[in-house]
C-alpha positions in Angstrom: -9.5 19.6 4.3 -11.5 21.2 2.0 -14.5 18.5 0.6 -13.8 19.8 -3.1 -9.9 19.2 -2.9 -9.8 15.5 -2.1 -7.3 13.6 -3.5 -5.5 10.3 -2.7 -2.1 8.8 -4.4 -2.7 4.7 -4.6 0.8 3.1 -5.2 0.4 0.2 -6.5 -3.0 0.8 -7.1 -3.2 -1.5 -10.1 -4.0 -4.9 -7.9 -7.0 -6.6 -7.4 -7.2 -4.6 -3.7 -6.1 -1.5 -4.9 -8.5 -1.2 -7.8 -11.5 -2.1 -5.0 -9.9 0.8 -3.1 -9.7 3.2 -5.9 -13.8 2.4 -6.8 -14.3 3.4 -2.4 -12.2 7.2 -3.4 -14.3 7.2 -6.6 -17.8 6.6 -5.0 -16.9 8.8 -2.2 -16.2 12.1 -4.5 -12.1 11.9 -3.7 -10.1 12.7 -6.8 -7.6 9.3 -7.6 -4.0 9.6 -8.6 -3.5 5.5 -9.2 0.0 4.8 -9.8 0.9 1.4 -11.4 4.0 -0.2 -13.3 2.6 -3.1 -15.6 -1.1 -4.2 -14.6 -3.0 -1.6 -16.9 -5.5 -4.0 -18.0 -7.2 -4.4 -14.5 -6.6 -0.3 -14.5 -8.9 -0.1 -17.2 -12.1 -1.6 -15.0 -12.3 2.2 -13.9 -12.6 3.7 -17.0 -16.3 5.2 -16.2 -14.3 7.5 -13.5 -11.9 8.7 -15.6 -13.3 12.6 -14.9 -11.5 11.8 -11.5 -8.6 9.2 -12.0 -5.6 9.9 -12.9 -3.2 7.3 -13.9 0.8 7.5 -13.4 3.1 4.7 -14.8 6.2 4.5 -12.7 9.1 1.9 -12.4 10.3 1.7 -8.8 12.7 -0.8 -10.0 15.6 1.7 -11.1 19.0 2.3 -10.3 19.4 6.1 -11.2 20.7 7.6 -8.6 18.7 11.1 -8.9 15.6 8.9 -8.9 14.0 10.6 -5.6 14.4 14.4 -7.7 12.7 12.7 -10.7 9.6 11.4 -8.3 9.1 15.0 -7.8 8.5 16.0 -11.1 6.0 12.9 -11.6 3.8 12.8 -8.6 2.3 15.8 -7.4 3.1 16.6 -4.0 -0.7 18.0 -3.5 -2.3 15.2 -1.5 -4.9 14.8 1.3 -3.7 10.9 1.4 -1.6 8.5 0.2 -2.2 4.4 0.2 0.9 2.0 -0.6 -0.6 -0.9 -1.7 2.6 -2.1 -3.6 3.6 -5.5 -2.9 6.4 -7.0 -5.1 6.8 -10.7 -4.6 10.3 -12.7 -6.2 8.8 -16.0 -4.8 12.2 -16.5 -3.3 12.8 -18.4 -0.3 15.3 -17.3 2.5 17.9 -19.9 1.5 17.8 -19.1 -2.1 17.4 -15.5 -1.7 20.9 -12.9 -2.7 22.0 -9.4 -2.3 20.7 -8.5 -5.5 16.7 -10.1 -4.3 17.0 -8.7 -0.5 18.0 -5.0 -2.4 15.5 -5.3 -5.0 12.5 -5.8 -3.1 13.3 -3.4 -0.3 13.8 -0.6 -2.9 10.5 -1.4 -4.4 8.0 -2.4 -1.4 9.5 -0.2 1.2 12.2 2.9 0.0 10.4 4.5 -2.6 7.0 4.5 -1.2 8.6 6.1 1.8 10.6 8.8 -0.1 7.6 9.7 -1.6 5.2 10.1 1.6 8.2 12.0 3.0 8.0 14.4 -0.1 4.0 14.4 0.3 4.2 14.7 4.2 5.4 18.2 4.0 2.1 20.0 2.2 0.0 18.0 4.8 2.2 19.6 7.5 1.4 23.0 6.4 -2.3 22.7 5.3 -3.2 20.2 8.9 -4.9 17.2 7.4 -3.4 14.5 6.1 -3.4 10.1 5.7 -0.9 7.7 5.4 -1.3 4.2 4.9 1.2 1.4 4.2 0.0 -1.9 3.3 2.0 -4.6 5.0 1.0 -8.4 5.1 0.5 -10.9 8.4 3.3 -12.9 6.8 5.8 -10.3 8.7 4.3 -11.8 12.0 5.6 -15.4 10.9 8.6 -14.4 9.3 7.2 -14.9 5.6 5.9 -17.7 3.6 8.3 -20.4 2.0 8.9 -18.2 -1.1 7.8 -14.9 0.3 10.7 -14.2 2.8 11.7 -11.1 0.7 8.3 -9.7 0.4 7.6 -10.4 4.0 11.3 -9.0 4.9 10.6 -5.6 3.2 7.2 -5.3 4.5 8.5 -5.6 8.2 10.5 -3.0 7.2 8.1 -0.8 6.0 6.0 -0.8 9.4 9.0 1.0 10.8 7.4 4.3 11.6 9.3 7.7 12.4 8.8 9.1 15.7 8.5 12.3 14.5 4.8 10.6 13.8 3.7 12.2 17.0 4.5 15.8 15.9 2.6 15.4 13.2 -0.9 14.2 14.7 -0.9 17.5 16.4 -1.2 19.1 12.7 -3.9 16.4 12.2 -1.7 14.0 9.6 -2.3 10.2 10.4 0.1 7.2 9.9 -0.6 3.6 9.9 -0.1 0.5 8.8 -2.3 -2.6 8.5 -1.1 -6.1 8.6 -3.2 -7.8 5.3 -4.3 -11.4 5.6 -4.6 -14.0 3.1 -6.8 -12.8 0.6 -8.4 -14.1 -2.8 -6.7 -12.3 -5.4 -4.9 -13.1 -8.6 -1.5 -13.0 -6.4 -2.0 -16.6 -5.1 -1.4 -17.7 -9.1 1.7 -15.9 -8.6 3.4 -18.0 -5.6 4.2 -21.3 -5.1 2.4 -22.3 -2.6 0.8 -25.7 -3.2 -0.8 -25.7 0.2 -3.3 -22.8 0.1 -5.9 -25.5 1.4 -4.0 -25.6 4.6 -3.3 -22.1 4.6 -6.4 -21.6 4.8 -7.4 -23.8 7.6 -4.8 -22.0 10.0 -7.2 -18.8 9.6 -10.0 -18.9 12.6 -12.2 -17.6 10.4 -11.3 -20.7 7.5 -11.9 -18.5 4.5 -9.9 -15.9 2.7 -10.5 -12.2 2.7 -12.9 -10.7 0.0 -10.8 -7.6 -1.8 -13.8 -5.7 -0.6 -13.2 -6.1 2.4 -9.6 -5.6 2.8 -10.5 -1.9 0.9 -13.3 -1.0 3.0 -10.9 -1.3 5.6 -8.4 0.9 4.1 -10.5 3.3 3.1 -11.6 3.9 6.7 -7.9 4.5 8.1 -6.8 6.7 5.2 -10.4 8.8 4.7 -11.4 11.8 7.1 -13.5 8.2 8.5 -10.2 8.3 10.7 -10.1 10.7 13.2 -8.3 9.4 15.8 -6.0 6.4 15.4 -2.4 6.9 14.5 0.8 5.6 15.2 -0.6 1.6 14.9 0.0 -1.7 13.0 -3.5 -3.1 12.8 -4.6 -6.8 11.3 -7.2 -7.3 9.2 -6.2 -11.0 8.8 -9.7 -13.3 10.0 -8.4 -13.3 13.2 -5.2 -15.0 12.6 
């Protein structure tokens, strides 16, 4: 990997975790491709990098069927790493949930991302470095939160990783996927869960995860910080 050719893709790079992972890339001299759909206002808070951000506005919610052929003409398939930080909660609970929910969130936590690292994986191939990341959540190890079964649902899905993965760490191109605990974002507003004291108390640690933290962490699989780990689903969860 040449130093003056580093770039990373952040889907979903528009949360409260992905913006502290796009200010890491930033600091660290990487150029930032940060894709979002409707947060642009936290985007904004990286205005003073703009000479190495680039921002792309995509809706993974859509039906067209030539969708995939379109993704190649928006992202560019030049990467040293990619991050999927997108995390689409319906706040549905498993006995509420229909075909419609189950389909919708599985086509915008867990296919598209993956059709685009399979389009990205190829130029890593050839050049012999590459990262991939995907962002799943500790609620996949309890089967998801009362009105997070979907996002949970799509997330275990997403952990799925080919086998081919071992062919490609012998070109030096890294996947893995890390388990995110509960965390003190703006998400929490977002789900129904009157209980977050209690939540909280089940975690060893009895406090949330800073955004910070969760992005130094990321930023140490999906940099050339990781050199040797592949292939795993870690936690970074306070020891739950």
């Amino acid at each position: 990997m040449k130093n003056n050719k580093k770039r990373v893709l952040l889907l979903g790079g528009s949360s409260d975790i992905g913006i502290e992972v796009a200010k890491i890339f930033l600091s660290q001299n990487w150029n930032v491709d940060l894709h979002f759909f409707k947060n642009k206002k936290n985007v904004s808070k990286l205005k003073y990098y703009s000479n190495k951000l680039k921002i792309i506005q995509i809706d993974f919610n859509n039906n067209n069927l030539n969708f995939e052929k379109n993704l190649k003409k928006k992202i560019n398939n030049d990467y040293d790493a990619v991050v999927n930080l997108i995390g689409f909660v319906d706040n549905k609970s498993f006995e509420k949930t229909t075909l419609r929910d189950f389909l919708k969130s599985l086509k915008i936590n867990t296919i598209f991302p993956l059709l685009i690292e399979k389009i990205l994986l190829k130029k890593m191939l050839v050049r012999k470095w590459g990262r991939i990341l995907n962002c799943s959540s500790i609620g996949v190890k309890y089967g998801g939160g009362k009105n997070t079964f979907n996002y949970s649902f799509s997330k275990h899905a997403l952990e799925f990783i080919p086998s081919d993965y071992k062919n490609w760490a012998k070109r030096n191109v890294l996947i893995n996927n890390i388990r995110i605990g509960v965390t003190d974002t703006k998400i929490h507003k977002r789900i129904k869960h009157k209980n977050l004291k209690k939540r909280i108390n089940l975690i060893p640690m009895g406090r949330m995860a800073k955004s910070d933290e969760i992005a130094k962490f990321i930023f140490q699989l999906a940099s050339q910080k990781n050199t040797f780990i592949t292939g795993e689903t870690l936690s970074i969860a306070g020891g739950e």
